[in-house]
Biotite code that builds the C-alpha atoms (Angstrom):
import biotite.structure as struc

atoms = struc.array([
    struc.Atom([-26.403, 27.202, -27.019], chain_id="A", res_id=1, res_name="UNK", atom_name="CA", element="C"),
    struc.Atom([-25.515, 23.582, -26.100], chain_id="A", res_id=2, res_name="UNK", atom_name="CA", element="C"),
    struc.Atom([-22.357, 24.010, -23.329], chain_id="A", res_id=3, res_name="UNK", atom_name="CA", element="C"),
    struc.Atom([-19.769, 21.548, -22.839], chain_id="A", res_id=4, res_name="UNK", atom_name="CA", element="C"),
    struc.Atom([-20.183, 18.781, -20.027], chain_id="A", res_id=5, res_name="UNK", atom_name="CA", element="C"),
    struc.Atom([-16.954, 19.237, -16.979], chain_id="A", res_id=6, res_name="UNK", atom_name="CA", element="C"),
    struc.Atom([-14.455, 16.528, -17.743], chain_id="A", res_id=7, res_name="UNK", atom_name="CA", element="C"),
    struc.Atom([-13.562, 14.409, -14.692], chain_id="A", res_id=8, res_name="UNK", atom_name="CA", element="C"),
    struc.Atom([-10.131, 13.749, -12.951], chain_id="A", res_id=9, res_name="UNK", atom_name="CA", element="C"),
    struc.Atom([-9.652, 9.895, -12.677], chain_id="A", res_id=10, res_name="UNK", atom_name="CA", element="C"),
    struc.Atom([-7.802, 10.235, -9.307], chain_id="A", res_id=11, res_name="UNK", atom_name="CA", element="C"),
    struc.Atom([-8.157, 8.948, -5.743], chain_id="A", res_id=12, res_name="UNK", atom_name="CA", element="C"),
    struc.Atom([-11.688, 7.617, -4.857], chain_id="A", res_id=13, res_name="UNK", atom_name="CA", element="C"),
    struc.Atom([-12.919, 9.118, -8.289], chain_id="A", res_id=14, res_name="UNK", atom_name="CA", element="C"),
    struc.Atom([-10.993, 7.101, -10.732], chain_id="A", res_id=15, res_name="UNK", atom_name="CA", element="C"),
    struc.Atom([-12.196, 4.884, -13.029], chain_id="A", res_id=16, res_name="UNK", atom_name="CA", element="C"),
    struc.Atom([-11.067, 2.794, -16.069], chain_id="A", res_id=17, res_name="UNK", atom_name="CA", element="C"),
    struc.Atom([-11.207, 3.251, -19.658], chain_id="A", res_id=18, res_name="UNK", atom_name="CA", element="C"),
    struc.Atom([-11.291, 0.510, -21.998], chain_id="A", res_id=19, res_name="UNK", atom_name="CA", element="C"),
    struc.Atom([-9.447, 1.063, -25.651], chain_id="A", res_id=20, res_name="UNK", atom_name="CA", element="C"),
    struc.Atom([-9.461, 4.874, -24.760], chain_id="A", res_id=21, res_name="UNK", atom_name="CA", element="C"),
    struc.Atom([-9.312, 7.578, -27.434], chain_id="A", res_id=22, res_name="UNK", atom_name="CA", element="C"),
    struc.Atom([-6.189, 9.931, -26.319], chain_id="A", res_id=23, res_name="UNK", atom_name="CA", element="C"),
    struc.Atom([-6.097, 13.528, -27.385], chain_id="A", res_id=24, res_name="UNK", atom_name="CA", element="C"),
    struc.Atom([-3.718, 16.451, -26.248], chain_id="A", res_id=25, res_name="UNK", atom_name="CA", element="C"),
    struc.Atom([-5.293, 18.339, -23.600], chain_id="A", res_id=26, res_name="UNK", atom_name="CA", element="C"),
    struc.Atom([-4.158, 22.151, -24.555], chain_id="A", res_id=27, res_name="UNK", atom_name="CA", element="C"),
    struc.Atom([-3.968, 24.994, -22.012], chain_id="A", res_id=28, res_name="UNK", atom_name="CA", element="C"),
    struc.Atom([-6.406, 27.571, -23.455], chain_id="A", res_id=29, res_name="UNK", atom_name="CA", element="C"),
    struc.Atom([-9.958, 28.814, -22.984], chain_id="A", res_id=30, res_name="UNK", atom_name="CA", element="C"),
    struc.Atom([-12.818, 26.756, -24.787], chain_id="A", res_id=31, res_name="UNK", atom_name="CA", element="C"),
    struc.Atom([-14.929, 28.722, -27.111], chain_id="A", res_id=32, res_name="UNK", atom_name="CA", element="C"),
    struc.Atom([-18.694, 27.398, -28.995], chain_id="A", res_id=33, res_name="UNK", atom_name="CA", element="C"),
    struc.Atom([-19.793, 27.937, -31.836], chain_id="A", res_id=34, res_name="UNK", atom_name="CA", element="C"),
    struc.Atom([-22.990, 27.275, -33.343], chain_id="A", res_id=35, res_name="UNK", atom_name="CA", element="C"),
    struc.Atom([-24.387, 26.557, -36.927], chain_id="A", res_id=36, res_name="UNK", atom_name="CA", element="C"),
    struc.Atom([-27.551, 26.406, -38.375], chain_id="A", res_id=37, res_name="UNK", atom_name="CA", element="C"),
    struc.Atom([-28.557, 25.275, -42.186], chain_id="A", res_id=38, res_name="UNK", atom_name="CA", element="C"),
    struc.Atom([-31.173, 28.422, -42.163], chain_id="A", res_id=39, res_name="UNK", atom_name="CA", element="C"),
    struc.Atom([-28.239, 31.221, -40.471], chain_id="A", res_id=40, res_name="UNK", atom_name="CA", element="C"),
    struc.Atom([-24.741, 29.530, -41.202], chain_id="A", res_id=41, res_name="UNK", atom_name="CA", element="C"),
    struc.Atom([-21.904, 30.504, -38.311], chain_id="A", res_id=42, res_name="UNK", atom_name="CA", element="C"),
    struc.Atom([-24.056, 32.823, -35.903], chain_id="A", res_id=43, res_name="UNK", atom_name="CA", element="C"),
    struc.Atom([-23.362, 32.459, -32.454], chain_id="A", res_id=44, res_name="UNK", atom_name="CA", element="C"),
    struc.Atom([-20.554, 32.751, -30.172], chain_id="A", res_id=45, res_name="UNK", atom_name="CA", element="C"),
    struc.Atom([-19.335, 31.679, -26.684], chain_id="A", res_id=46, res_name="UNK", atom_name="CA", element="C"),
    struc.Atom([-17.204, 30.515, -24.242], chain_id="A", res_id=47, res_name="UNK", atom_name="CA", element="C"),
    struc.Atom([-17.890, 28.079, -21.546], chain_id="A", res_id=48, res_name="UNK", atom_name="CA", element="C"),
    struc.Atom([-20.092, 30.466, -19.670], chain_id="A", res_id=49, res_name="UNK", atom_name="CA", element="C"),
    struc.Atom([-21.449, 33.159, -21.653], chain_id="A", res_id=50, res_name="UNK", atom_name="CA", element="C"),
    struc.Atom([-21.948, 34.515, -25.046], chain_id="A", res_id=51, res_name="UNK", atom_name="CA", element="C"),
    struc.Atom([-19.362, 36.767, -26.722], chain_id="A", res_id=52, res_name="UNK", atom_name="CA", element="C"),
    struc.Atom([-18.787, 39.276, -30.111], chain_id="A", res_id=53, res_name="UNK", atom_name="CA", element="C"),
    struc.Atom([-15.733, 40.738, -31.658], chain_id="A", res_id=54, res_name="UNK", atom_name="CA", element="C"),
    struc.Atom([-15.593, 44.003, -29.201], chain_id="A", res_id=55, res_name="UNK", atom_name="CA", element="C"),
    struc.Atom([-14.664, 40.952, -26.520], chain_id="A", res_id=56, res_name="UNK", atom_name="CA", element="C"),
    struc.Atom([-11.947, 41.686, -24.917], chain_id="A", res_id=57, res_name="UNK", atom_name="CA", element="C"),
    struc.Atom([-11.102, 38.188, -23.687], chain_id="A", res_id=58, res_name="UNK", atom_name="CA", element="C"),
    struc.Atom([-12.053, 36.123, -26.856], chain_id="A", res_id=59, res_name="UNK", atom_name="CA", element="C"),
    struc.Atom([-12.121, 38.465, -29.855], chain_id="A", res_id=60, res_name="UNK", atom_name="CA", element="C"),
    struc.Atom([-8.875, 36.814, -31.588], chain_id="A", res_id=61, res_name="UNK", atom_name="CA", element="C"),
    struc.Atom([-11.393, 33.408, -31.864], chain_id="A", res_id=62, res_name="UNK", atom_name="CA", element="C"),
    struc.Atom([-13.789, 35.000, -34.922], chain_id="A", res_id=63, res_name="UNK", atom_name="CA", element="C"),
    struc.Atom([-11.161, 35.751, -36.942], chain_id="A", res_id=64, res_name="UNK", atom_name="CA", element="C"),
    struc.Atom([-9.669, 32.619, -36.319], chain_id="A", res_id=65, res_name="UNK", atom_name="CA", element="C"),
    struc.Atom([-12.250, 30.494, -37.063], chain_id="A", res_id=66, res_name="UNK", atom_name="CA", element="C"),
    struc.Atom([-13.396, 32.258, -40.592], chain_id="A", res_id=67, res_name="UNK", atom_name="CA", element="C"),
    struc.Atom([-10.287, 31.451, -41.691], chain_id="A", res_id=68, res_name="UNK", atom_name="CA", element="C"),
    struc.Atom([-9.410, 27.939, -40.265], chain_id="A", res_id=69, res_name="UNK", atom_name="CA", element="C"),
    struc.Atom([-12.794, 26.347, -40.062], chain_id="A", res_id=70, res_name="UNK", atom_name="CA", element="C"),
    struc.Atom([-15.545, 27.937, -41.750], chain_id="A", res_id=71, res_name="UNK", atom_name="CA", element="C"),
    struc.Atom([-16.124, 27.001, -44.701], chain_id="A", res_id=72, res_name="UNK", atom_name="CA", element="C"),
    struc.Atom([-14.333, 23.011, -44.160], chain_id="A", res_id=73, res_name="UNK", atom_name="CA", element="C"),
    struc.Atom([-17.122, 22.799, -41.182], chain_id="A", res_id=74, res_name="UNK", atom_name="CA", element="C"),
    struc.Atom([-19.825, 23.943, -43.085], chain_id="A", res_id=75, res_name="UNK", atom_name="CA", element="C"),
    struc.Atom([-19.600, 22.004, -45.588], chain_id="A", res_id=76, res_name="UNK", atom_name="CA", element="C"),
    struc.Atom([-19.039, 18.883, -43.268], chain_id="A", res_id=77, res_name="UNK", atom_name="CA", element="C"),
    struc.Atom([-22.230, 19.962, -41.759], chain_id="A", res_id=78, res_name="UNK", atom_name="CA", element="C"),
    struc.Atom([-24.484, 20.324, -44.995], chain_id="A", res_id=79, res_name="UNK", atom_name="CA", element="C"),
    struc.Atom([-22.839, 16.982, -46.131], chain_id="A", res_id=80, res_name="UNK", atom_name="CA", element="C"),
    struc.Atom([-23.804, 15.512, -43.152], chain_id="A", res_id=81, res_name="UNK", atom_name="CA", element="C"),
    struc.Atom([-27.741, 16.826, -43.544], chain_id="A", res_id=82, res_name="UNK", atom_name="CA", element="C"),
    struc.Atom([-27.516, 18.552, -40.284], chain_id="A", res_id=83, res_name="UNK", atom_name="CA", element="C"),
    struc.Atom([-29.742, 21.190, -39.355], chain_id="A", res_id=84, res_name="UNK", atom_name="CA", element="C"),
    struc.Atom([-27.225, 22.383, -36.605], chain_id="A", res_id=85, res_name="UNK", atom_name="CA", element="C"),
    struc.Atom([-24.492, 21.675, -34.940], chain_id="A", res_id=86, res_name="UNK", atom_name="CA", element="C"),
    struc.Atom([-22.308, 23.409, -32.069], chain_id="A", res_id=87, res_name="UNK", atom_name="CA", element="C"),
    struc.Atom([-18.423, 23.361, -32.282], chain_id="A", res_id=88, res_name="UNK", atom_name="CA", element="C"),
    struc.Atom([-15.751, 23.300, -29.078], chain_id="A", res_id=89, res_name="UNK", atom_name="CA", element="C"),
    struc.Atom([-12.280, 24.712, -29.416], chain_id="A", res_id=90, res_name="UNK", atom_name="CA", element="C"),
    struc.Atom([-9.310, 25.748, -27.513], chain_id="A", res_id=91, res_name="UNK", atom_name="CA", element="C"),
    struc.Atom([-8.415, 29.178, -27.879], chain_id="A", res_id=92, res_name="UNK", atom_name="CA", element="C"),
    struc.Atom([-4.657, 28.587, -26.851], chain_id="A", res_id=93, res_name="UNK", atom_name="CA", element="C"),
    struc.Atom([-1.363, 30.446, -26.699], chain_id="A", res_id=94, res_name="UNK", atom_name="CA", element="C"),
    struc.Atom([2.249, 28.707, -27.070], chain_id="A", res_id=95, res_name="UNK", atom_name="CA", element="C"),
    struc.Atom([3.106, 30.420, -23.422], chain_id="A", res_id=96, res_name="UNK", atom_name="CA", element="C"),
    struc.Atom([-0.501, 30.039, -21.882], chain_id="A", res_id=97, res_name="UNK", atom_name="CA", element="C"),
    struc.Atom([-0.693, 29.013, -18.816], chain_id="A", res_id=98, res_name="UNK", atom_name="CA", element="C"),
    struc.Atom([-3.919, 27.958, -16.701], chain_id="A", res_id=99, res_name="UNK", atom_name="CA", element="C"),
    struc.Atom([-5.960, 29.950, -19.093], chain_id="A", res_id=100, res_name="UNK", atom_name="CA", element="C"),
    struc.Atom([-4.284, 33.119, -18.703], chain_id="A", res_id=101, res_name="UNK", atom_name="CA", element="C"),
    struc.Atom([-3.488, 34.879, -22.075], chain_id="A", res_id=102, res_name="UNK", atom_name="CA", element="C"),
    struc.Atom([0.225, 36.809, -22.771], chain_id="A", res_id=103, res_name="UNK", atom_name="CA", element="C"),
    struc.Atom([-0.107, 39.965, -24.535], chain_id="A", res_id=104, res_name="UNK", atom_name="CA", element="C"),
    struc.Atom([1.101, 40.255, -27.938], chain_id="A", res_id=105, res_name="UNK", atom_name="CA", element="C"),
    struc.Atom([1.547, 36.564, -28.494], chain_id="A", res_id=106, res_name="UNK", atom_name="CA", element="C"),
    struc.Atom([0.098, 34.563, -31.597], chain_id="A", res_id=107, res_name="UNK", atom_name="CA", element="C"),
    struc.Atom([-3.104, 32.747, -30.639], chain_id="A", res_id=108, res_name="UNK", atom_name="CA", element="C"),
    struc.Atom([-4.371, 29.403, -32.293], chain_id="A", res_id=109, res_name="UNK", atom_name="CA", element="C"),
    struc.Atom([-7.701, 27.800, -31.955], chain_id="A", res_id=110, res_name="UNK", atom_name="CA", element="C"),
    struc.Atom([-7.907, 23.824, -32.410], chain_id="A", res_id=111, res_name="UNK", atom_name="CA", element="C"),
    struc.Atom([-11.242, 22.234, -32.866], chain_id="A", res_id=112, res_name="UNK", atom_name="CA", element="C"),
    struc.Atom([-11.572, 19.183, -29.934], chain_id="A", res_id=113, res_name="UNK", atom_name="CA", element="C"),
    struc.Atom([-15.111, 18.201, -30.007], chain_id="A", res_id=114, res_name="UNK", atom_name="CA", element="C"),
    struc.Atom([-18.858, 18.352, -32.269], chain_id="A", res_id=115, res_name="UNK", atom_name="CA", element="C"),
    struc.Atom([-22.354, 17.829, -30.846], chain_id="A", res_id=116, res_name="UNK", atom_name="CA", element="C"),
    struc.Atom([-25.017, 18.022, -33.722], chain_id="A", res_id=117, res_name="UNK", atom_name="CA", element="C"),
    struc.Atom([-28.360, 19.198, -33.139], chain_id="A", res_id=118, res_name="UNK", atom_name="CA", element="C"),
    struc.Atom([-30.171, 17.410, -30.559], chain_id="A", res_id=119, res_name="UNK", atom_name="CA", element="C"),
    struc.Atom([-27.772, 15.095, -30.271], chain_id="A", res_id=120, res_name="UNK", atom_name="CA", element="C"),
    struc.Atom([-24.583, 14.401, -27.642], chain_id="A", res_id=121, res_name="UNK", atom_name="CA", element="C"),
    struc.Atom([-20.845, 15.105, -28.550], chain_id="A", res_id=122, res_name="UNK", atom_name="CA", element="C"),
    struc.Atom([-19.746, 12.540, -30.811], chain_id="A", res_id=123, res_name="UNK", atom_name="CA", element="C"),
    struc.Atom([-17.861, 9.750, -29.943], chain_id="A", res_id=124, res_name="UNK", atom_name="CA", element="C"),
    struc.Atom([-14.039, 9.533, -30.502], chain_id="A", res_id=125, res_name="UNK", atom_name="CA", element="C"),
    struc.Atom([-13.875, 7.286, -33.346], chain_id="A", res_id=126, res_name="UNK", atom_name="CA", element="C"),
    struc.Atom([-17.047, 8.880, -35.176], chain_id="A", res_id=127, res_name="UNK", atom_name="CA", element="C"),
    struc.Atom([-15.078, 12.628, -34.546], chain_id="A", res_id=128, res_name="UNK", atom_name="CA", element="C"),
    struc.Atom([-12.128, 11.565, -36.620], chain_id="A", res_id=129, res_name="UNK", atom_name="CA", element="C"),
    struc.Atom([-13.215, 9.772, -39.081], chain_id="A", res_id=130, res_name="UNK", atom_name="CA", element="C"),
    struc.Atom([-15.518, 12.870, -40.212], chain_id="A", res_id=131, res_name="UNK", atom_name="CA", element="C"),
    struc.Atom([-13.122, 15.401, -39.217], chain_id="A", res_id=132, res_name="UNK", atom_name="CA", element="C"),
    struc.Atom([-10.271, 14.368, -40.679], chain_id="A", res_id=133, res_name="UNK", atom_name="CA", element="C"),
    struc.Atom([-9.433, 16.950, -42.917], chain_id="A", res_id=134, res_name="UNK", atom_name="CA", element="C"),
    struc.Atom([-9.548, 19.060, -40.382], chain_id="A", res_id=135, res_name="UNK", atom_name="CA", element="C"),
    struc.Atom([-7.210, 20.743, -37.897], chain_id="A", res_id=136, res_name="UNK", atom_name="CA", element="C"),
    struc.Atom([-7.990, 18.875, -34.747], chain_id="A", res_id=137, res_name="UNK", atom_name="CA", element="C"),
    struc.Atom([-6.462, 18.345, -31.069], chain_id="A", res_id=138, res_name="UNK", atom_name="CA", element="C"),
    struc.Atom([-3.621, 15.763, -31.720], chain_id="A", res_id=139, res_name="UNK", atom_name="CA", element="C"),
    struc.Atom([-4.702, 12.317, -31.201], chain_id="A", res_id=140, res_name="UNK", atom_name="CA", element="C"),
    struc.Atom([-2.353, 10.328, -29.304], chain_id="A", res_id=141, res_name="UNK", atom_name="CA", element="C"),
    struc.Atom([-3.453, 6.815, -30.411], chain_id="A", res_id=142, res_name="UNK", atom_name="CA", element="C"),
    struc.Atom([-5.728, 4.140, -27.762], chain_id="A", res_id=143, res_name="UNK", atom_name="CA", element="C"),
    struc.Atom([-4.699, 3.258, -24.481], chain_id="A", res_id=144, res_name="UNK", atom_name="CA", element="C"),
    struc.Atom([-6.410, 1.133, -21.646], chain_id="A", res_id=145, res_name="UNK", atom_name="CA", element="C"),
    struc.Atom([-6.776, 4.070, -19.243], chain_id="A", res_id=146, res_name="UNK", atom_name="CA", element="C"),
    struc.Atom([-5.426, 2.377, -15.900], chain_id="A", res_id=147, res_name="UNK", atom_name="CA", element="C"),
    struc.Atom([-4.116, 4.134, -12.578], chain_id="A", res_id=148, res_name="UNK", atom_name="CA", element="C"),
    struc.Atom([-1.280, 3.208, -14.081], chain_id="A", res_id=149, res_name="UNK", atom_name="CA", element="C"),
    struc.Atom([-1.374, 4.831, -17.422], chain_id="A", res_id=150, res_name="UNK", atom_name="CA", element="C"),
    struc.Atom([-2.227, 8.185, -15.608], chain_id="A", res_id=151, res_name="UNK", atom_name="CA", element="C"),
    struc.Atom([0.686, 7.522, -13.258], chain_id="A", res_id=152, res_name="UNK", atom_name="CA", element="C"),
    struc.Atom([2.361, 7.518, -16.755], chain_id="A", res_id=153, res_name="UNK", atom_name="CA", element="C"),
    struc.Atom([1.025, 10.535, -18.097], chain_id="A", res_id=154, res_name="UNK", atom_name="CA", element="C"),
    struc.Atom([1.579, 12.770, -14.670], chain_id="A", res_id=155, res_name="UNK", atom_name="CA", element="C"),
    struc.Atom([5.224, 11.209, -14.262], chain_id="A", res_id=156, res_name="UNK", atom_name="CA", element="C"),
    struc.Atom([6.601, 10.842, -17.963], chain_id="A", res_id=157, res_name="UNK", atom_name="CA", element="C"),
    struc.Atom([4.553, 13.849, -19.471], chain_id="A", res_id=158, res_name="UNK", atom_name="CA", element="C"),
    struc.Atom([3.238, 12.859, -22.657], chain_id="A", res_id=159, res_name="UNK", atom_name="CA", element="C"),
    struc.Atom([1.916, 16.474, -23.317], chain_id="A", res_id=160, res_name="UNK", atom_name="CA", element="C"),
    struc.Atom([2.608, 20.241, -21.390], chain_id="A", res_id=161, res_name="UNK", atom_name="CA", element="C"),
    struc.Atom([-0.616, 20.191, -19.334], chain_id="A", res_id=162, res_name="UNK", atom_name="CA", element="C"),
    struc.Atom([-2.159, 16.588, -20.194], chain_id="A", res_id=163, res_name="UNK", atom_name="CA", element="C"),
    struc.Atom([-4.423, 14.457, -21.958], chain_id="A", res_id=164, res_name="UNK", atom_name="CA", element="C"),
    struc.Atom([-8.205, 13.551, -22.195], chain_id="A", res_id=165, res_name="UNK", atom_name="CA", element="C"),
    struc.Atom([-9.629, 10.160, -22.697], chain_id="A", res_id=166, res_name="UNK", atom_name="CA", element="C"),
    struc.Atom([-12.919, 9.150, -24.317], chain_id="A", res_id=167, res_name="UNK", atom_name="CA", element="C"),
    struc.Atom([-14.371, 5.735, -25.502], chain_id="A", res_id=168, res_name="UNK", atom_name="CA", element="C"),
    struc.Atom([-17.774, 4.438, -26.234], chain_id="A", res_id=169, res_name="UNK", atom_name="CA", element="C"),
    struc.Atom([-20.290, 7.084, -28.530], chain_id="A", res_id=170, res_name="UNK", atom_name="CA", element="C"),
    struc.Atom([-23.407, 9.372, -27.832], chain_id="A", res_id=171, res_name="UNK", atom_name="CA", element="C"),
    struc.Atom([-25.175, 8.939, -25.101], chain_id="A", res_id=172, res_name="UNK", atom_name="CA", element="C"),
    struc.Atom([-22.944, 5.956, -23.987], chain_id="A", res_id=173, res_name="UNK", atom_name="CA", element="C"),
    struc.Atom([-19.770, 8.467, -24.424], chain_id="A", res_id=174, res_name="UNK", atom_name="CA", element="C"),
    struc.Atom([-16.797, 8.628, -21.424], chain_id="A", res_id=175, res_name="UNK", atom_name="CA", element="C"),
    struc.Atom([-14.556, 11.188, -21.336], chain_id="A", res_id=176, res_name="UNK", atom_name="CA", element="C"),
    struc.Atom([-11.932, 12.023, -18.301], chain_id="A", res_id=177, res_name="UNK", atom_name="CA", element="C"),
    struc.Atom([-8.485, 13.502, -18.414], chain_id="A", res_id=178, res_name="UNK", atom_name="CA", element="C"),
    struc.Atom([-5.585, 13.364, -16.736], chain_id="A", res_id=179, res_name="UNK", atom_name="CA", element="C"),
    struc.Atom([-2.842, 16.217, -16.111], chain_id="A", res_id=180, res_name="UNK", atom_name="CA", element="C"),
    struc.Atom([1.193, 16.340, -16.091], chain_id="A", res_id=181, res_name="UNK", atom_name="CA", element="C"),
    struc.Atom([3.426, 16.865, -13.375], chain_id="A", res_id=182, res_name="UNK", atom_name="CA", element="C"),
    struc.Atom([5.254, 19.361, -14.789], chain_id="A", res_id=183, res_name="UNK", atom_name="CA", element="C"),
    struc.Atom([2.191, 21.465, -15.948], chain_id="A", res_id=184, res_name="UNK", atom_name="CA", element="C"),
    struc.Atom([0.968, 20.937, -11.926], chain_id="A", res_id=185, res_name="UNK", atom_name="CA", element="C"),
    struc.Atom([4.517, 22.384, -10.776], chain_id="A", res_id=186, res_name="UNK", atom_name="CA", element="C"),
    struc.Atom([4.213, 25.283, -13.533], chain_id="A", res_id=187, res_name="UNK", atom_name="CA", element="C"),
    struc.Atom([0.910, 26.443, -12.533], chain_id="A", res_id=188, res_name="UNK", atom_name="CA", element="C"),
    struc.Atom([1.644, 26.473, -8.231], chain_id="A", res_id=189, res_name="UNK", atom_name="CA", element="C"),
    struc.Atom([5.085, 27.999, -8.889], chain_id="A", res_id=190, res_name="UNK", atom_name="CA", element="C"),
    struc.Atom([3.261, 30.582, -10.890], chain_id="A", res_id=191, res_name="UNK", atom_name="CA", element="C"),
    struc.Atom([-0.013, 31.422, -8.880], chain_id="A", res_id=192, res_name="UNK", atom_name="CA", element="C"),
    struc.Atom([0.455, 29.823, -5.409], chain_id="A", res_id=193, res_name="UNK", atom_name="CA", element="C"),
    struc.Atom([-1.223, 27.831, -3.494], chain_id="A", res_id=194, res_name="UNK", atom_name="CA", element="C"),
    struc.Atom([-4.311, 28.731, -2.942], chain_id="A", res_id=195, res_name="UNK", atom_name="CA", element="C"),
    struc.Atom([-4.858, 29.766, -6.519], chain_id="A", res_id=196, res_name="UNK", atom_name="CA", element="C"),
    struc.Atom([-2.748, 27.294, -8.268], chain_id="A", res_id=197, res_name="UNK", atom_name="CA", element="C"),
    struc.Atom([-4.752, 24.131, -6.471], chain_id="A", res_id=198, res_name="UNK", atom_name="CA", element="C"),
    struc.Atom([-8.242, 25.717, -8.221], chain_id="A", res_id=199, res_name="UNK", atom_name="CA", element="C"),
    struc.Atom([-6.255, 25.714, -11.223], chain_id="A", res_id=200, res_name="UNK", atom_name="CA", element="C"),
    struc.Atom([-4.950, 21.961, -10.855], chain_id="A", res_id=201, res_name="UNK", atom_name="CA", element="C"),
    struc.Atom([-8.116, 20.590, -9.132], chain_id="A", res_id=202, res_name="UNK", atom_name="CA", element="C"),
    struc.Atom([-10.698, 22.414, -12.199], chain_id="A", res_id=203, res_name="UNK", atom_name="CA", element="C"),
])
């Protein structure tokens, strides 16, 4: 099952620029795969690190979820496409998550961010929303040359809760980083510390 590459932090040494970037919400949740085949439909399950089934105890609420959300609409995308197979990426997501951490008893949502057909890369930004359209997707926030100064921007001014990711270019050629809010930084040490709360912030 094809896993999701790490998104990079453009900060300090590591930064680097984004021409006529693709900006999405970056939602606090856990990501979750699943993969699709013409011959076996919707058969697999995971998250970022393991495969999972409905007695899961961490990501359960997702296969319910995504029958009724997604199935069918991505399916049919799929077959229109003349895909063999194809592996979808969500964010299984809470309103009060918080650095992946679920709260008990609230309603969960899952929001489809990102598509890699078979043997091929994720797609590119502009190719994902043109074909997923009519589709619930993470919100796009519109282009933006992705500067120091446009990440100053989104730590300082908080477009989002936790952030945004930025991707340009398609395939093999694709670029993807993110960037994270202040206010989702100060959230997350105030609630697990320092030690703990800088893994969170630095993943």
């Amino acid at each position: 099952m094809k896993g999701y590459p790490s998104i990079p932090q453009c900060t300090g040494q590591g930064f680097f620029e984004i021409r006529d970037a693709y900006i999405f919400d970056k939602l606090d949740g856990r990501n979750v795969r699943v993969e699709w085949t013409k011959k076996q439909g919707w058969h697999k399950w995971g998250s970022r690190h393991r495969l999972f089934d409905g007695t899961d105890p961490d990501f359960a609420p997702a296969i319910p979820l995504f029958e009724r959300v997604y199935c069918e609409s991505l399916a049919r995308i799929a077959t229109d496409s003349r895909w063999q197979g194809v592996t979808a990426y969500l964010e299984l997501w809470q309103p009060s998550s918080l650095g992946g951490v679920f709260v008990p008893g609230e309603q969960f949502h899952l929001t489809l961010f990102d598509v890699a057909p078979y043997k091929a890369c994720q797609m590119g930004p502009k190719e994902f929303l043109k074909t997923f359209d009519a589709v619930p997707t993470a919100k796009f926030l519109g282009q933006a040359h992705w500067t120091r100064g446009f990440v100053d921007q989104v730590r300082h001014e908080g477009m989002t809760f936790e952030g945004v990711v930025g991707k340009a270019g398609e395939r093999h050629k694709l670029v993807l980083a993110k960037a994270k809010s202040q206010k989702w930084v100060d959230a997350i040490m105030a609630r697990y510390g320092e030690v703990e709360g800088k893994k969170l912030v630095d993943s």
